[in-house]
C-alpha positions in Angstrom: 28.7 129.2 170.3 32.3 130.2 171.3 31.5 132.3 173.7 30.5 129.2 176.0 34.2 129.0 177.0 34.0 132.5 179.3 31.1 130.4 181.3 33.6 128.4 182.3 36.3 130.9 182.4 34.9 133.8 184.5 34.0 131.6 187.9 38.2 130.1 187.0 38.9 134.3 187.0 37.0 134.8 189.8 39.0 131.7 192.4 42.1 133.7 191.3 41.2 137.3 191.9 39.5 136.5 195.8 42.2 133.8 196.0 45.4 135.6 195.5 43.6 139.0 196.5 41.3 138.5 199.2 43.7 140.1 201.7 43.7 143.6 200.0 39.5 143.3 199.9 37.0 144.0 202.2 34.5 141.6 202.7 31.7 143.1 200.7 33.9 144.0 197.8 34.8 140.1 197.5 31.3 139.1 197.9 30.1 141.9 194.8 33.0 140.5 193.1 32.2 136.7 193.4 28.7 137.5 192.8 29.0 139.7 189.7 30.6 137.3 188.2 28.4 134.4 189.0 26.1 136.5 187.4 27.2 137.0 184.4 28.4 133.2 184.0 24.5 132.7 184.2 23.4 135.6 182.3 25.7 133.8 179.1 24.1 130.2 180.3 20.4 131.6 179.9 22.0 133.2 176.0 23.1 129.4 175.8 19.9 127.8 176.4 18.0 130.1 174.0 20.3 130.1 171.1 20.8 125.9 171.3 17.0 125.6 172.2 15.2 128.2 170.2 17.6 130.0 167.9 18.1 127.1 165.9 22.2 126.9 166.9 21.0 123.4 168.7 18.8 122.1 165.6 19.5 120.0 162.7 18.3 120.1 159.1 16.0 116.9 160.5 14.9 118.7 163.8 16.7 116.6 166.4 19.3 118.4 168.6 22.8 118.5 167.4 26.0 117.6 169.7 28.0 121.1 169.2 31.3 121.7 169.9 32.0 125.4 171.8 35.5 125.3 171.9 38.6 121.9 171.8 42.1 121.9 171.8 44.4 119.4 172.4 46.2 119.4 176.0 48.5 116.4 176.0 48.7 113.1 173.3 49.5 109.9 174.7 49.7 107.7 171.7 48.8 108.4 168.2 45.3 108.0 168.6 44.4 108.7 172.5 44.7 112.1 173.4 42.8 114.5 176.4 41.4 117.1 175.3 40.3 120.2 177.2 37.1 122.0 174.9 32.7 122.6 175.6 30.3 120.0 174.6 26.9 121.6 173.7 24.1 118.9 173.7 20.2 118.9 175.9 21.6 117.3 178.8 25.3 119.8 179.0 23.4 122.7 178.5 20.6 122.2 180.8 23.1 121.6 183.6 24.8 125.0 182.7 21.5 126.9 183.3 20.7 124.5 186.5 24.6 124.9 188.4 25.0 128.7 187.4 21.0 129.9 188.9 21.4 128.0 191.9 25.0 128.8 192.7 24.3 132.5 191.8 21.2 131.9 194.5 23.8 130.5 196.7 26.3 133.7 196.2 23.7 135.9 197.1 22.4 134.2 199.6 25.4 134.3 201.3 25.8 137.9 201.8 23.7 137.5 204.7 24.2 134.3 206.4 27.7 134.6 206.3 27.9 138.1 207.0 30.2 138.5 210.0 32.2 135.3 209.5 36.1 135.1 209.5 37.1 134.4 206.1 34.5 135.7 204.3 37.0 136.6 201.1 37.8 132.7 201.0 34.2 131.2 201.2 33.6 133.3 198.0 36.7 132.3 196.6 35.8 128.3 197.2 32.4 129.0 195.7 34.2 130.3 192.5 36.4 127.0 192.9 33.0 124.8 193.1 31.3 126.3 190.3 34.4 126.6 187.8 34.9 122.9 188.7 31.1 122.1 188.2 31.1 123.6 185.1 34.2 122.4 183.5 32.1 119.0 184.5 29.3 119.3 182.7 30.6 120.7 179.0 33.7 118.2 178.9 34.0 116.5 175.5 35.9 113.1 176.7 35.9 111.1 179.7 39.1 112.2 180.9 38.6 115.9 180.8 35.3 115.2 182.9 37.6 113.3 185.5 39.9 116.0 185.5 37.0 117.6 186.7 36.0 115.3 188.4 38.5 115.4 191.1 38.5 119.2 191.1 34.9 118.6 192.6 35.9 116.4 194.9 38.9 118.8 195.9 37.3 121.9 196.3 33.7 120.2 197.9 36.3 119.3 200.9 37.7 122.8 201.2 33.8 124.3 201.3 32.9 121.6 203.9 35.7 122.4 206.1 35.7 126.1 205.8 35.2 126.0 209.6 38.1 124.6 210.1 38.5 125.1 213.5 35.8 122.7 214.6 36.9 119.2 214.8 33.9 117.8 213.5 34.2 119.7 210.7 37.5 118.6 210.1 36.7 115.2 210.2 33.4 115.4 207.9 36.2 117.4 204.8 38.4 114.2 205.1 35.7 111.9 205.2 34.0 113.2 202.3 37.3 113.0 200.3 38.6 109.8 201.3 35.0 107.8 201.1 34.7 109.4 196.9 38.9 109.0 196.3 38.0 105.3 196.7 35.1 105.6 194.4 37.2 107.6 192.3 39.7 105.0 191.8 37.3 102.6 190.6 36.1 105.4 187.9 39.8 105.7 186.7 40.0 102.3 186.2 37.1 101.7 184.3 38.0 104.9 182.3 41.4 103.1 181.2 39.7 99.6 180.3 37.2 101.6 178.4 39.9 103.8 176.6 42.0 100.9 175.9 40.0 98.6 173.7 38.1 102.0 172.0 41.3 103.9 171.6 39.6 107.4 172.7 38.7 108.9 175.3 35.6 111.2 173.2 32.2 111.3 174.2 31.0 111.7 171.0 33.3 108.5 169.4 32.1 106.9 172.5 28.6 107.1 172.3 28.0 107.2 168.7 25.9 105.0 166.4 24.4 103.0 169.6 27.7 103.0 171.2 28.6 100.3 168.4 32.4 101.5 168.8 32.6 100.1 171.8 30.0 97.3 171.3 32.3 96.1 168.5 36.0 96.7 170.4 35.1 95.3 173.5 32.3 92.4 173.4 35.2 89.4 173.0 37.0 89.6 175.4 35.9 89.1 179.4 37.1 88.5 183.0 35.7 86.4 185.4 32.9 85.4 183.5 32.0 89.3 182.4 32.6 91.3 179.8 35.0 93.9 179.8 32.6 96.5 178.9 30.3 95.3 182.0 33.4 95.7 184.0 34.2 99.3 182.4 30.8 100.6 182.9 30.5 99.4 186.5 33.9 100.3 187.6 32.6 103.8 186.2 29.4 103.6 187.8 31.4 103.1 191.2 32.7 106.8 190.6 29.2 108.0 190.2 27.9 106.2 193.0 30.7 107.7 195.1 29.8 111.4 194.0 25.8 110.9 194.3 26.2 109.1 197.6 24.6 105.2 196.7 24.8 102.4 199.7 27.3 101.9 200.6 29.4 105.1 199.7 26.7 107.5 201.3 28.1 107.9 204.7 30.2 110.8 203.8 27.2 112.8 202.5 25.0 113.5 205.8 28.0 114.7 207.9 29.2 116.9 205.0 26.6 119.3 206.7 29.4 120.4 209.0 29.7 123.1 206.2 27.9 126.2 206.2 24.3 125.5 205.4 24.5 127.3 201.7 27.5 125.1 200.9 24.7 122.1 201.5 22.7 123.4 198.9 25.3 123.7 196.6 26.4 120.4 196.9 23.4 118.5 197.6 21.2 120.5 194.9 23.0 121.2 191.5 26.4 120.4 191.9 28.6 117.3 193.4 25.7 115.0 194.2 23.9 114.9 190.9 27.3 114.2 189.0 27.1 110.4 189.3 23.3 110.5 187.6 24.7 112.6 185.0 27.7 110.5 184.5 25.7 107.8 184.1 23.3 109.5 181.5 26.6 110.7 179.4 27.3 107.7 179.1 24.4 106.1 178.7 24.3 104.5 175.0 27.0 102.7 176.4 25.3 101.2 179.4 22.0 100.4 177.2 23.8 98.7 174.3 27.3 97.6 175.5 26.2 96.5 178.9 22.4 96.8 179.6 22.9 94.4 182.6 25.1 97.6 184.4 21.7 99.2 184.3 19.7 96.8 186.2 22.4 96.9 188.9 22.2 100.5 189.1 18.5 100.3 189.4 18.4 98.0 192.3 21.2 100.0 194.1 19.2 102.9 193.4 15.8 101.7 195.1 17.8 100.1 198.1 19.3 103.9 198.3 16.5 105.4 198.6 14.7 102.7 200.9 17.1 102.8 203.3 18.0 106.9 203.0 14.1 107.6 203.7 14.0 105.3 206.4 16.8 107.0 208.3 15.5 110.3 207.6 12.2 109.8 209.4 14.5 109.6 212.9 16.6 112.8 212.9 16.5 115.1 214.5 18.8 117.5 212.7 17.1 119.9 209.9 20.3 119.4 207.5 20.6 115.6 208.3 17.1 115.4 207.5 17.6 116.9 204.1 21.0 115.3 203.4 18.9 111.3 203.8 16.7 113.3 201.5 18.8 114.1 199.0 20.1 110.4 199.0 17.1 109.3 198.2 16.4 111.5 195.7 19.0 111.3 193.8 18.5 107.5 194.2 14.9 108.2 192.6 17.2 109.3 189.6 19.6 106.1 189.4 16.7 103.7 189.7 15.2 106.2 186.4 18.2 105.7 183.7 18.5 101.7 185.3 14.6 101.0 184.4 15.4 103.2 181.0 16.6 99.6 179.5 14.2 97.6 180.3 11.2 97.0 178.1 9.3 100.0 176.9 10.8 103.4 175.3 14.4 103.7 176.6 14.0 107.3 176.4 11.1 107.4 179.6 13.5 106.6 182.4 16.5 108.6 180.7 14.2 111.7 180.3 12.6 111.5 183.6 15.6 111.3 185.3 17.0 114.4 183.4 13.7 116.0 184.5 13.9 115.0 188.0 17.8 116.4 188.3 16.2 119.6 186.9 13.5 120.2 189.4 15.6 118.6 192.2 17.8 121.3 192.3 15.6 124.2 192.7 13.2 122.7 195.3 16.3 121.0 197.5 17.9 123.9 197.1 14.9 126.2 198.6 14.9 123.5 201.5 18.9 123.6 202.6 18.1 127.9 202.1 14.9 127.9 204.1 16.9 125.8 206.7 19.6 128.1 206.8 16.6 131.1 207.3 15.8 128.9 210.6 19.1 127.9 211.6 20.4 131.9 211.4 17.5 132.8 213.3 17.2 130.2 216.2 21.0 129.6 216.1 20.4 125.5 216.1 19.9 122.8 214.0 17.8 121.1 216.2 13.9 120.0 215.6 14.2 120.8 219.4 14.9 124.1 219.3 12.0 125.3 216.7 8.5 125.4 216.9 5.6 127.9 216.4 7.5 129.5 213.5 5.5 130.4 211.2 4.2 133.7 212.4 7.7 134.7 213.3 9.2 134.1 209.6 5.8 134.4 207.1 8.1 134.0 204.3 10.4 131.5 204.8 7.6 129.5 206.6 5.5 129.6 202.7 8.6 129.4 200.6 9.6 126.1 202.9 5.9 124.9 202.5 5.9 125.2 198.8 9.2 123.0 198.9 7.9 120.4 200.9 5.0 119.9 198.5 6.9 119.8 195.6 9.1 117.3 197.1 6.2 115.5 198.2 4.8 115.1 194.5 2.0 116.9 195.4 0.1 118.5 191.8 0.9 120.9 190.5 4.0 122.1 191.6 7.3 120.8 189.8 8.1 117.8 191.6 4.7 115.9 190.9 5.3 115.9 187.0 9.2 114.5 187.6 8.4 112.1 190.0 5.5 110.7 187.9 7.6 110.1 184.9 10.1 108.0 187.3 7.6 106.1 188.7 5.5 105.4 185.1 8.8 104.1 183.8 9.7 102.0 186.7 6.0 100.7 186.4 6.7 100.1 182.5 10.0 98.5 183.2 10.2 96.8 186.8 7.2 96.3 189.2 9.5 95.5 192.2 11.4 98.6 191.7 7.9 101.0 191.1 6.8 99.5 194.6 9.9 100.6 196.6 9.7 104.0 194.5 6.2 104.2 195.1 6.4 103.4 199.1 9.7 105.9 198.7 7.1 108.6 197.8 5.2 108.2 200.9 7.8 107.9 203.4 9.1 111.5 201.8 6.2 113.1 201.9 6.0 111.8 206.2 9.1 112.9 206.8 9.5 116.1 205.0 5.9 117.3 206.8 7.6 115.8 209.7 10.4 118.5 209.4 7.7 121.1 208.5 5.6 120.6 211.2 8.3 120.5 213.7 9.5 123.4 212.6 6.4 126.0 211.7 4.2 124.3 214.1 3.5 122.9 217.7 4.4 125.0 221.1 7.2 127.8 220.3 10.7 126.7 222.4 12.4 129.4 224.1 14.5 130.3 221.6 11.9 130.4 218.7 10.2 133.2 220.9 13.6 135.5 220.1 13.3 134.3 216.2 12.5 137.1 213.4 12.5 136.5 209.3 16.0 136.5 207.8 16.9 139.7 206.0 16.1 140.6 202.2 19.1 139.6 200.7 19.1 136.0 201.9 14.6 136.2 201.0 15.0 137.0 197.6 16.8 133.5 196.7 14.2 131.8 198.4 11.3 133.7 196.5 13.3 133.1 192.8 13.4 129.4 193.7 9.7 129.0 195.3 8.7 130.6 191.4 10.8 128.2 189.9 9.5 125.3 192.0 6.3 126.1 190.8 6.5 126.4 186.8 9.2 124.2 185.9 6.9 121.5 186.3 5.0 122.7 182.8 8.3 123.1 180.9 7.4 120.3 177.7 10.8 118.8 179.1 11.0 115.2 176.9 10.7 118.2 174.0 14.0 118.9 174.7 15.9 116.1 176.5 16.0 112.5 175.3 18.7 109.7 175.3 18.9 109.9 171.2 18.0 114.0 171.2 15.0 113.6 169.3 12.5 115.4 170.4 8.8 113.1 171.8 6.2 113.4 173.7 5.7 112.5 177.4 2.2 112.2 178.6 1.2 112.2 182.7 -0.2 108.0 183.3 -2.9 108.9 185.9 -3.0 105.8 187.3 0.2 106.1 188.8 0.1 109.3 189.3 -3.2 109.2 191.6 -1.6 106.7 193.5 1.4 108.8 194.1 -0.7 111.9 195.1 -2.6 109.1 197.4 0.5 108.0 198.9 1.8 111.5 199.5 -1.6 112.6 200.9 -1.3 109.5 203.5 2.2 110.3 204.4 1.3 114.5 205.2 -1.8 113.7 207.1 0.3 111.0 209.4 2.7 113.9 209.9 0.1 116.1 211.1 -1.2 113.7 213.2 1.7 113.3 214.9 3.4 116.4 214.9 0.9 119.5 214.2 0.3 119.6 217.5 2.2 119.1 220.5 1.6 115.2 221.4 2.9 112.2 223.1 2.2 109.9 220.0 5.6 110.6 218.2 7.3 108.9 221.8 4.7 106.2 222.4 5.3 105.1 218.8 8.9 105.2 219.0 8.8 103.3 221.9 6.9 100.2 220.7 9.2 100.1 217.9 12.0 99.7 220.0 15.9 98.5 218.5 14.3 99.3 215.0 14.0 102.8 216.0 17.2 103.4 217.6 18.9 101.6 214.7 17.3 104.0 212.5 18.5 106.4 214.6 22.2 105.5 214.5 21.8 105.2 210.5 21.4 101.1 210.7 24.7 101.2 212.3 26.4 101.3 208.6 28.5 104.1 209.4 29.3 101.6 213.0 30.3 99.2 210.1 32.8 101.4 208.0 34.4 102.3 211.5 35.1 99.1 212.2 36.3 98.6 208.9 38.7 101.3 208.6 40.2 101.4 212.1 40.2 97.7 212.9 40.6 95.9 209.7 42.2 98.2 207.0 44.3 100.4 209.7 45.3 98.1 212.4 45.4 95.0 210.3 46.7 96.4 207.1 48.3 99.2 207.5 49.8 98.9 210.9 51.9 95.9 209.7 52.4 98.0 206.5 53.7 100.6 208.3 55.9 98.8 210.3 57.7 96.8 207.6 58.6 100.5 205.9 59.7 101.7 209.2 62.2 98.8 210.4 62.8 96.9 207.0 62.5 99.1 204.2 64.1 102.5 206.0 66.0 100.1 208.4 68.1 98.5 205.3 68.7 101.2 203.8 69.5 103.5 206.9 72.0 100.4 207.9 73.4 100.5 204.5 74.2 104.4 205.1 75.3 103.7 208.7 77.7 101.1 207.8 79.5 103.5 204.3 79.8 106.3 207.2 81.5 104.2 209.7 83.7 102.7 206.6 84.4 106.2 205.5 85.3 107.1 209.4 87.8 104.5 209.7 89.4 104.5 206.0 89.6 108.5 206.1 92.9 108.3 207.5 94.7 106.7 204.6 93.6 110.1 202.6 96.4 111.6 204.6 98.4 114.0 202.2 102.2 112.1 203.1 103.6 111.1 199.3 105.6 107.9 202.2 102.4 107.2 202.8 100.9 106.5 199.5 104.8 105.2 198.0 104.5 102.3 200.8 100.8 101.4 200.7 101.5 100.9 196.8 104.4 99.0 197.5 102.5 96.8 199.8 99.2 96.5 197.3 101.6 95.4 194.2 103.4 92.4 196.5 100.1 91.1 198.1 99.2 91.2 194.3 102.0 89.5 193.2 102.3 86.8 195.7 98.8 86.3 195.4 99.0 85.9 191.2 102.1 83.7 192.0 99.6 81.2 194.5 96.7 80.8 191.6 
């Protein structure tokens, strides 16, 4: 399966081309360009998935999945044995994310042509798109740990040129260099762990890595310790940092919500398929690892998951803001797929929580993604991202208002669109593995299904505000994505997912627990009809309740003042305390040495210059004078 490379290679092609020749195109030119080519990149990801899946390229003599290498060469060699590679990794989980990234970012590129029609620098949004997805990509199929950090950081890199694009709005600005700072100091943490890991296993390969049970580095790395932990616990949680960075966990989230600064289809690129799912599927690359070399990794990232998504639902339930709204959403959610692969090693089959959090990232991304497009529908057509502002809708935009309603169910976990049979499996495992974590899951799932009806409601329902009256449907190329991804919110749920994705890529059988799952559809059911309770119709209940709940509310409100916390941190501790006194030591001793050092040569040079003088007298007496004050002084010693 060579031909996996030119996945990678054409959205690389296509950053160069609207890069370097945006200025000689016309906007629509660049946009066929960037989406032609998206297109294709899927068109050879869906030939991926049905040679690996069904034309036997992906299947071994024994009918589990191989690991298949597309394509490796060696790019640098740092010792004899640890080198970085640059290649394609074929397995379940690499080549479901190829057909997952490419549809929705093609969605996205088409998408676009229409809500960003008009916009200064249309050639350069297209060309960051092609940036994000090459980067995405090159994620995904990387054969060793330091090819996906490579990666890694071109995520990270081109995620703050997308969310800046408007770059001349402050807030903007300051939501690009908040997103990169908050996931370079998660990203530091991932880089170390990446070099103890390398170190005691001598590779940097996923497939060395994770082989046998992870025994390589069970064996290289289970005597020595530090601070009363293994290094392989340290390893696998200084890596888990860089995940938790990317996928937004407490306390690294608070660069995720203002990230909607960017234009609304750059949200759902980054908070469908793309940036924000890279953590969980770091973690589930290297999950052997976590399970056998430090299984007590995994119950941390459980708990940090269900605190994430406690505390993300929680906060969402307050905004006001359609994107913030999503963006707590999306926190959660991709918590609901931490807390998955965390419960996956504990008690049970390990392969439940690993394959329903697989299956969760997979339906995720088309239902989150028809959310942050249906927003944008709104947004375009009222010209606000306030709750405020909407209203009455749903006559005015008939399909955007179903497409939106189909999402909301689906992230709801209502039967039997996709996310009911994802969400089941996470909650079946947590039940199978820990009871405290299925309860905050399982209260999660309510609060979701509130707050998402809360948005719809707002939003479709209740008295029309002025500018809703002036509202009409979005046009047919920005429709179209949201119809492709309504269809695929609705059948992906019956795709016989554990068939194809499991932790040891044999193939088992998944079956729906209906005990949790009617409790689930109970809970969701509670959490719609309180939504339309409050907010069907136009009512006072929604301000009398907020009201009696008084300083609860308006902490919710201000994100439980953790983004008040970092502030304080940064600019009175770390800048004023730190670096201030940092800075001024390099100002007046470090440059003030060594600029008195220069000062005082020059003024030596300036008043010994004149002995340089040309006169032969000169230089006969000074070396007169030089031999006798040598010679009397040879004559005192």
């Amino acid at each position: 399966m060579e031909f996996t490379i030119y996945i990678i290679l054409v959205p690389m092609l296509l950053f160069f081309v609207l890069a370097l020749g945006g200025r000689w195109l016309g906007p629509r030119t660049a946009g066929i360009i960037g989406t032609a080519g998206m297109g294709a990149a899927a068109l050879l990801s869906y030939i991926a998935v049905y040679k690996y899946f069904f034309a036997g390229a992906g299947i071994g003599p024994d009918g589990n999945y191989l690991t298949v290498t597309g394509f490796n060469a060696q790019w640098l060699r740092l010792t004899d044995s640890l080198h970085i590679d640059m290649g394609v990794l074929l397995d379940p989980i690499s080549v479901m994310m190829l057909a997952v990234v490419t549809t929705v970012s093609l969605m996205v590129h088409i998408y676009s042509f229409g809500y960003m029609k008009g916009e200064r620098g249309f050639q350069r949004y297209y060309a960051f798109l092609s940036l994000f997805s090459f980067s995405m990509l090159g994620l995904v199929v990387a054969t060793n740990i330091f090819q996906m950090y490579i990666f890694w950081e071109l995520v990270g890199a081109s995620s703050y040129l997308l969310i800046g694009f408007y770059y001349t709005r402050p807030a903007a600005v300051a939501a690009s260099k908040k997103a990169f700072i908050v996931t370079r100091f998660a990203d530091f943490g991932f880089l170390i762990g990446i070099l103890i890991l390398s170190y005691c296993t001598k590779t940097f390969d996923f497939g060395a890595i994770t082989a046998d049970n992870a025994s390589l580095a069970v064996r290289t790395m289970e005597g020595s310790s530090f601070l009363g932990l293994s290094s392989a616990t340290w390893a696998m949680l200084l890596i888990f940092m860089g995940g938790a960075g990317k996928s937004a966990m407490f306390p690294l989230h608070i660069w995720l919500p203002d990230a909607m600064e960017g234009p609304t289809p750059v949200s759902a690129l980054i908070h469908a398929a793309t940036m924000v799912v890279a953590g969980v599927y770091l973690v589930a690359r290297m999950f052997p690892v976590y399970l056998f070399a430090a299984p007590q990794v995994l119950t941390v990232i459980g708990y940090v998951g269900a605190f994430t998504a406690l505390f993300a639902a929680i906060i969402a339930m307050v905004q006001t803001d359609i994107k913030r709204v999503l963006a707590f959403s999306t926190i959660s959610q991709i918590a609901y797929m931490m807390v998955a692969l965390g419960v996956s090693g504990m008690g049970g089959h390990a392969g439940e929580g690993y394959t329903a959090s697989m299956f969760h990232l997979f339906t995720h991304a088309f239902f989150k993604a028809l959310l942050f497009l249906g927003a944008g529908a709104v947004i375009h057509a009222v010209h606000s991202n306030e709750m405020e502002h909407m209203g009455g809708l749903r006559k005015r935009m008939p399909v955007t208002h179903i497409t939106f309603l189909v999402a909301c169910l689906a992230i709801a976990g209502i039967p039997p669109l996709s996310g009911f049979f994802s969400k089941d499996e996470i909650l079946s495992a947590a039940m199978e593995g820990d009871k405290v974590l299925f309860a905050v899951l399982w209260i999660v799932a309510g609060i979701t299904a509130f707050y998402m009806f809360r948005l719809y409601f707002r939003i479709f329902w209740g008295r029309e505000s002025e500018t809703a009256r002036h509202a009409h449907e979005a046009p047919a190329v920005m429709l179209v994505p949201l119809a492709v991804l309504a269809l695929l919110t609705c059948v992906t749920g019956f795709i016989p997912f554990s068939r194809f994705i499991s932790p040891d890529n044999a193939p088992y059988a998944l079956g729906i627990n209906w005990g949790v799952a009617g409790a689930s559809i109970a809970i969701g059911i509670a959490g719609i009809a309180l939504a339309a309770w409050l907010y069907m119709r136009d009512s006072e209940r929604p301000q009398r309740i907020a009201a009696r709940m008084g300083g609860f509310y308006k902490a919710a409100k201000r994100r439980l003042y953790i983004d008040d916390a970092w502030a304080f941190l940064t600019k009175n501790i770390i800048f004023r305390r730190i670096c201030a006194p940092i800075a001024w030591f390099d100002r007046h001793v470090i440059d003030g040495t060594w600029c008195g050092i220069a000062n005082v040569t020059q003024r030596t040079s300036e008043a010994i210059k004149g002995i340089q003088n040309g006169r032969v007298q000169a230089y006969a007496l000074l070396f007169i004078i030089s031999v006798l004050l040598i010679t009397i002084i040879t004559l005192f010693i």
